[in-house]
One Martini backbone bead per residue (centre of mass of N, CA, C, O) as a GRO file, in nm:
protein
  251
    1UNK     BB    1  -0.103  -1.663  -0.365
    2UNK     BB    2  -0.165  -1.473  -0.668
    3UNK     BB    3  -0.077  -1.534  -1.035
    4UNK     BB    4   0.056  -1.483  -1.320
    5UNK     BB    5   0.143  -1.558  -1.635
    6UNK     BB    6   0.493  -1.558  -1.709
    7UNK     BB    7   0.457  -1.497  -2.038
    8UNK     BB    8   0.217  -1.231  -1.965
    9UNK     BB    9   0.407  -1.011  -2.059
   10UNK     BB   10   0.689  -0.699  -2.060
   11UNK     BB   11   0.840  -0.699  -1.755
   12UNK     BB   12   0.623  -0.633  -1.548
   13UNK     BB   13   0.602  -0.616  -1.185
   14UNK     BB   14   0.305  -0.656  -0.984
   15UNK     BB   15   0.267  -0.594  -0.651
   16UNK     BB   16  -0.001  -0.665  -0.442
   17UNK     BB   17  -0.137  -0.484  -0.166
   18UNK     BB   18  -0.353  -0.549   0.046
   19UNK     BB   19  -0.574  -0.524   0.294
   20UNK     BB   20  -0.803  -0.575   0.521
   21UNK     BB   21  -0.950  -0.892   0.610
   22UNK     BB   22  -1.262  -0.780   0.722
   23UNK     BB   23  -1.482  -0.839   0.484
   24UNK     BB   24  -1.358  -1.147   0.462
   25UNK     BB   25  -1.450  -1.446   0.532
   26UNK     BB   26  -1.172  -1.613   0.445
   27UNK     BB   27  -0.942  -1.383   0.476
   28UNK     BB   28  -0.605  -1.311   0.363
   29UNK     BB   29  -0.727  -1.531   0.080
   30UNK     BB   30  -0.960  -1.379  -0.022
   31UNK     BB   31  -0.852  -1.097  -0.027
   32UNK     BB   32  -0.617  -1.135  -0.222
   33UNK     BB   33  -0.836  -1.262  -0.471
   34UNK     BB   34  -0.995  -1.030  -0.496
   35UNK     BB   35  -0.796  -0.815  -0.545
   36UNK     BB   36  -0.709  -0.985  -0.819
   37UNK     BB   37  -0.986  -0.967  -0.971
   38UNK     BB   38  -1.022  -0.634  -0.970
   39UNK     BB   39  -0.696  -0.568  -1.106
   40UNK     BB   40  -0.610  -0.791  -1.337
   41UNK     BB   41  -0.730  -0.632  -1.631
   42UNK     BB   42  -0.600  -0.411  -1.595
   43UNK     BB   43  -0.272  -0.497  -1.540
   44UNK     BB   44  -0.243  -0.729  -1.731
   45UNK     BB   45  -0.389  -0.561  -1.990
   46UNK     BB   46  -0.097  -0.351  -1.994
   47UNK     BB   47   0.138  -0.581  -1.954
   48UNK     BB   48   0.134  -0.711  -1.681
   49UNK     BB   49   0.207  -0.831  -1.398
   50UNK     BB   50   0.088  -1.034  -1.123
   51UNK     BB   51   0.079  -0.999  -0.759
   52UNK     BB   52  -0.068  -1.163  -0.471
   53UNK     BB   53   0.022  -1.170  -0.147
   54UNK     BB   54   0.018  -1.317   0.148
   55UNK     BB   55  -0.016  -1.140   0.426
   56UNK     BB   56   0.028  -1.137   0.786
   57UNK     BB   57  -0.218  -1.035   1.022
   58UNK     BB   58  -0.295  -1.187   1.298
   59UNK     BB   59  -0.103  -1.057   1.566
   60UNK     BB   60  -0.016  -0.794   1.365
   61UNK     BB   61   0.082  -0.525   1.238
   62UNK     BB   62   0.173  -0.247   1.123
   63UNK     BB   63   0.501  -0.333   1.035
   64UNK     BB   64   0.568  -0.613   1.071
   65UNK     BB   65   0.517  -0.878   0.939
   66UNK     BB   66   0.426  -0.794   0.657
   67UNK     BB   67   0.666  -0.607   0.600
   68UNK     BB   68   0.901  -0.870   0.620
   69UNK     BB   69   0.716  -1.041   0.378
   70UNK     BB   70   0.770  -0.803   0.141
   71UNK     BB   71   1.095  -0.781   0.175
   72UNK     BB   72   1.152  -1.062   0.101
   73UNK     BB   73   1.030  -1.062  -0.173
   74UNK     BB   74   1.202  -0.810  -0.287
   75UNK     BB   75   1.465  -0.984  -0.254
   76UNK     BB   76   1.418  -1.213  -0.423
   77UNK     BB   77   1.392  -1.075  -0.658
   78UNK     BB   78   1.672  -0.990  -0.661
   79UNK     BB   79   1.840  -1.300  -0.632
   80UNK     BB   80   1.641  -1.407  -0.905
   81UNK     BB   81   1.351  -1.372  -0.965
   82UNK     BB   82   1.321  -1.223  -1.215
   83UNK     BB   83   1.453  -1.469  -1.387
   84UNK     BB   84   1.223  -1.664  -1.307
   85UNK     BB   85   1.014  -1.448  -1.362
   86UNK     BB   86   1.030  -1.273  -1.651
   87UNK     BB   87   1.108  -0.974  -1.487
   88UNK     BB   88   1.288  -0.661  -1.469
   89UNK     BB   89   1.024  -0.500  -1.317
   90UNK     BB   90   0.927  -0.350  -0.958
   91UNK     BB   91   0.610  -0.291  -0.851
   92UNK     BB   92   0.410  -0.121  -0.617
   93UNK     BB   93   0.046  -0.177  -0.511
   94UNK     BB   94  -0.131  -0.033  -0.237
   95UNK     BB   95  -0.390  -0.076  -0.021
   96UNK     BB   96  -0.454   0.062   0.269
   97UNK     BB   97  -0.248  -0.151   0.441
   98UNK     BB   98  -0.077  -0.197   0.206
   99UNK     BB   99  -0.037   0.115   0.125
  100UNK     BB  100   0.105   0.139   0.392
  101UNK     BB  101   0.346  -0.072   0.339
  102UNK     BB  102   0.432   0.102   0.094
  103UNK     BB  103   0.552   0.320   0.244
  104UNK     BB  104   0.782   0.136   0.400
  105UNK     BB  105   0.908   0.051   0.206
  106UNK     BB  106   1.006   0.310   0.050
  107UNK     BB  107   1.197   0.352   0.282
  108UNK     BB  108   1.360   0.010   0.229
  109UNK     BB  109   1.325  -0.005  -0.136
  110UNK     BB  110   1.419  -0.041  -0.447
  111UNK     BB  111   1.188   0.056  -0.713
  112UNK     BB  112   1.031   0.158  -0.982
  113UNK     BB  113   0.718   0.214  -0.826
  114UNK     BB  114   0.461   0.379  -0.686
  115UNK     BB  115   0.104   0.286  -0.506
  116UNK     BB  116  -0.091   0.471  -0.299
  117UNK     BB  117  -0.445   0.368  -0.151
  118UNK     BB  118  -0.548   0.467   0.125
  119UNK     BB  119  -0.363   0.577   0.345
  120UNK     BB  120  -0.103   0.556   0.667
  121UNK     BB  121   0.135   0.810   0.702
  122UNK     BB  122   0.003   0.849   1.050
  123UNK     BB  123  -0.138   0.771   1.364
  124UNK     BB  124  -0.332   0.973   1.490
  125UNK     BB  125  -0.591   0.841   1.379
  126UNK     BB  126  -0.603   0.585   1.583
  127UNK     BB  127  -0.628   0.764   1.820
  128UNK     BB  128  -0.932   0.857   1.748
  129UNK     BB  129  -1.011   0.551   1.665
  130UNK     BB  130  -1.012   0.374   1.860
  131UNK     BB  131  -1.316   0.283   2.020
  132UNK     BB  132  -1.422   0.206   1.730
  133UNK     BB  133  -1.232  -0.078   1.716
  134UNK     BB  134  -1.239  -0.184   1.973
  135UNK     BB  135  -1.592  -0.247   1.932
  136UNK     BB  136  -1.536  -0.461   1.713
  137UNK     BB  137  -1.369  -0.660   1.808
  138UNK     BB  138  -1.583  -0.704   2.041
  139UNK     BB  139  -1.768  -0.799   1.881
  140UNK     BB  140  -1.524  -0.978   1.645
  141UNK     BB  141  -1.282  -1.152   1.776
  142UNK     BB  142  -1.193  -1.341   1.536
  143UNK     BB  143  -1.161  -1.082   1.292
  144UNK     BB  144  -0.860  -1.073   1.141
  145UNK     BB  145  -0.848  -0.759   1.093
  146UNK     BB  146  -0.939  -0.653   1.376
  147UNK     BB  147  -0.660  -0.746   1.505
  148UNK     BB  148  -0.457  -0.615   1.314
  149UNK     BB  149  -0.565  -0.315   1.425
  150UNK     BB  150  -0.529  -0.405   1.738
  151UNK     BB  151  -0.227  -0.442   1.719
  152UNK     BB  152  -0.157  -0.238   1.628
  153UNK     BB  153  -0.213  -0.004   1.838
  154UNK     BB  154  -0.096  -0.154   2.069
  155UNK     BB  155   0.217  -0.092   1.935
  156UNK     BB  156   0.138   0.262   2.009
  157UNK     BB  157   0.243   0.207   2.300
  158UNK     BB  158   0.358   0.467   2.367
  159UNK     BB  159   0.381   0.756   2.259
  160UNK     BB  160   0.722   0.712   2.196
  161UNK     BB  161   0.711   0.465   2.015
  162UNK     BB  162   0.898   0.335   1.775
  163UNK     BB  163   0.641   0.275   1.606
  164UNK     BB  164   0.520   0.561   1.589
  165UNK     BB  165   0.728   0.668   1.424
  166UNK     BB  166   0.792   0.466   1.198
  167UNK     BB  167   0.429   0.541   1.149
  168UNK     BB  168   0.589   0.814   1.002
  169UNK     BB  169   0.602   0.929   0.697
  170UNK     BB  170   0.597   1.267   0.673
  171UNK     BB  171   0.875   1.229   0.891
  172UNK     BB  172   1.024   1.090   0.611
  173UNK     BB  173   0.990   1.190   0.327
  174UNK     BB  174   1.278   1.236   0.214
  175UNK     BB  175   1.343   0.889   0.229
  176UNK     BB  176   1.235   0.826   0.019
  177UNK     BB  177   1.298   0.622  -0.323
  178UNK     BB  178   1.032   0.636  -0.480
  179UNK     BB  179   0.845   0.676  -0.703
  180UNK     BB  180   0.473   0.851  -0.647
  181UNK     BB  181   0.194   0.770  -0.587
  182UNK     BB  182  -0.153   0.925  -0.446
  183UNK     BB  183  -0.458   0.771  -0.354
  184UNK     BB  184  -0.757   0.945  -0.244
  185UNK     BB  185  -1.067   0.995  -0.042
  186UNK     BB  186  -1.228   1.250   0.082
  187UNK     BB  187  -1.452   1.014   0.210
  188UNK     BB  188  -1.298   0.895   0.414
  189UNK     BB  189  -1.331   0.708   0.723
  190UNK     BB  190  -1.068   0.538   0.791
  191UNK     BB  191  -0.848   0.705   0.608
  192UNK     BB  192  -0.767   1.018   0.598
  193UNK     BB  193  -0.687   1.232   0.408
  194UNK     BB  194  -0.501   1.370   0.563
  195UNK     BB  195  -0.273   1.204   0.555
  196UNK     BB  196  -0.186   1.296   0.221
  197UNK     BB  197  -0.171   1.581   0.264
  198UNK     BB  198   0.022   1.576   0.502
  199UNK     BB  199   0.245   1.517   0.287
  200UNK     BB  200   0.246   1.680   0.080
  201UNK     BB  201   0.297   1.939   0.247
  202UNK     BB  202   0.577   1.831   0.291
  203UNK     BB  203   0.701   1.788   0.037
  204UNK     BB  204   0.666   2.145  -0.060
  205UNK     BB  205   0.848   2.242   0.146
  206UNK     BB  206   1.104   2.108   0.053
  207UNK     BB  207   1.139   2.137  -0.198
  208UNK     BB  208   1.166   2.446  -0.138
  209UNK     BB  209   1.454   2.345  -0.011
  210UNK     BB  210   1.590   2.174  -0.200
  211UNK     BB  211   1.513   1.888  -0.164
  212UNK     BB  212   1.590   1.560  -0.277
  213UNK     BB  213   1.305   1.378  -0.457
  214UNK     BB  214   1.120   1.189  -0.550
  215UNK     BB  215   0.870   1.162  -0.718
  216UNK     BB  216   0.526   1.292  -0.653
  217UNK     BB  217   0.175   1.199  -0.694
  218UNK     BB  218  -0.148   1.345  -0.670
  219UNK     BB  219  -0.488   1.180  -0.570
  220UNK     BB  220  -0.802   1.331  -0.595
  221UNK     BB  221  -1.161   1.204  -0.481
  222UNK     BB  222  -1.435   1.339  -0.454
  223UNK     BB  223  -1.671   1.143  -0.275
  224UNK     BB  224  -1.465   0.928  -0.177
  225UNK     BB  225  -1.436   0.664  -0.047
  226UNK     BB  226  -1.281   0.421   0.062
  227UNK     BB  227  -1.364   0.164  -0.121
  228UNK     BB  228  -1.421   0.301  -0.382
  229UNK     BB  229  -1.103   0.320  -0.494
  230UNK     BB  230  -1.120  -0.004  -0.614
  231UNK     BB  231  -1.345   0.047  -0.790
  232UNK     BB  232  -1.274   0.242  -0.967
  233UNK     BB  233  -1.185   0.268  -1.306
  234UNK     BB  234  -1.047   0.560  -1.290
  235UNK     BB  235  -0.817   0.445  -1.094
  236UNK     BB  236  -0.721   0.216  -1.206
  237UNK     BB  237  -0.592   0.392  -1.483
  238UNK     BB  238  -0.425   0.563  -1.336
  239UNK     BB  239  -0.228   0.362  -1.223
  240UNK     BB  240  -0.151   0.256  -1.505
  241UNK     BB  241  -0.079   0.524  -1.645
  242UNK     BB  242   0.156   0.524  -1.415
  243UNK     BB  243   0.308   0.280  -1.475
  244UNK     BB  244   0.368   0.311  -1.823
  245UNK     BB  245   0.570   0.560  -1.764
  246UNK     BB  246   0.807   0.344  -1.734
  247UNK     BB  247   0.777   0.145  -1.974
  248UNK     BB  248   0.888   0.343  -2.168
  249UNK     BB  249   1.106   0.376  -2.367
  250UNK     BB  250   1.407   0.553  -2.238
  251UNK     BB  251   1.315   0.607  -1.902
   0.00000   0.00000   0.00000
């Protein structure tokens, strides 16, 4: 993957989890050089490491292969790696399928806090575009993201497969273990708002409920839909503004 300079830095490492690179020539490995020069000013800017690693797509869903690779990468920072890149602190801000894989994480690896982007945090939305995605697929054979999204499909089923259970972020929000910023696009048409708002939606209600919970913030973003919400500057600053009240001394 793509990582920034070890001693420019104030102690804080962001894993940066990109999206499907489905629209990057290059695949996983363009995707995430992408993302990496698109977020790396305003968050190594901010005096944060940052780190964009490749994780696998291909004929792999989410929460596979991807899932696995990112926890491996959290726990080897946990064994050592902070202190071989001199880091104290360990935020994930994933987007779109990243956004997603951050979600997953959050339910099983403690770290300083997350940002999860334009994300998919249960399967339903996918029961209902499934023959459009069907359609790119057999457009584009070949296009490692449209086969990542081609194999999440086909492993959510049977409707009660415990895969589609595990992407059920909604009905395990309890489960949550870090603090979480939450940004989506009212117009967002590959992951819907609806998403995040149904997420939202049961927060708030456990909360009535007296239940214990790291804290949730949530930003919508009225007129923008998927692709906007990595482009825009005031949502990058958003990030980072909300990743540096960790930053604050005796915070």
């Amino acid at each position: 993957g793509f990582i920034s300079p070890r001693h420019e830095h104030d102690g804080g490492l962001v894993m940066f989890l990109d999206g499907a690179s489905t629209f990057a020539e290059g695949g996983e490995l363009e995707a995430a050089r992408l993302n990496y020069h698109l977020f790396s000013d305003d968050i190594c800017g901010a005096g944060f490491m940052m780190w964009v690693p490749v994780l696998p797509e291909e004929d792999t869903p989410f929460g596979g292969e991807d899932l696995n690779h990112a926890l491996e990468l959290i726990d080897w920072l946990d064994a050592g790696g902070k202190e071989f890149l001199r880091v104290e602190r360990i935020y994930v801000v994933g987007y779109s399928a990243g956004g997603t894989i951050a979600n997953l994480i959050n339910l099983r690896r403690d770290v300083t806090a997350i940002v999860s982007l334009a994300s998919l945090t249960h399967s339903d939305q996918l029961d209902e575009m499934t023959p459009i995605y069907r359609a790119f697929e057999s457009l584009f054979p070949d296009n490692t993201g449209a086969r990542y999204v081609d194999a999440t499909i086909r492993s959510l089923e049977p409707p009660d497969s415990e895969k589609r259970q595990q992407m059920d972020v909604v009905a395990q929000v309890e489960h949550l273990r870090n603090p979480t910023l939450f940004v989506h696009g009212m117009d967002d048409i590959i992951f819907f708002a609806e998403n995040t708002l149904a997420l939202e939606a049961r927060y708030l209600e456990l909360l009535a409920e007296g239940v214990q919970m790291p804290e949730l913030d949530f930003l919508y973003m009225p007129g923008e839909d998927h692709f906007q919400i990595g482009a825009d500057p005031y949502v990058r600053a958003q990030v980072v503004d909300y990743l540096l009240q960790f930053e604050s001394p005796g915070f």
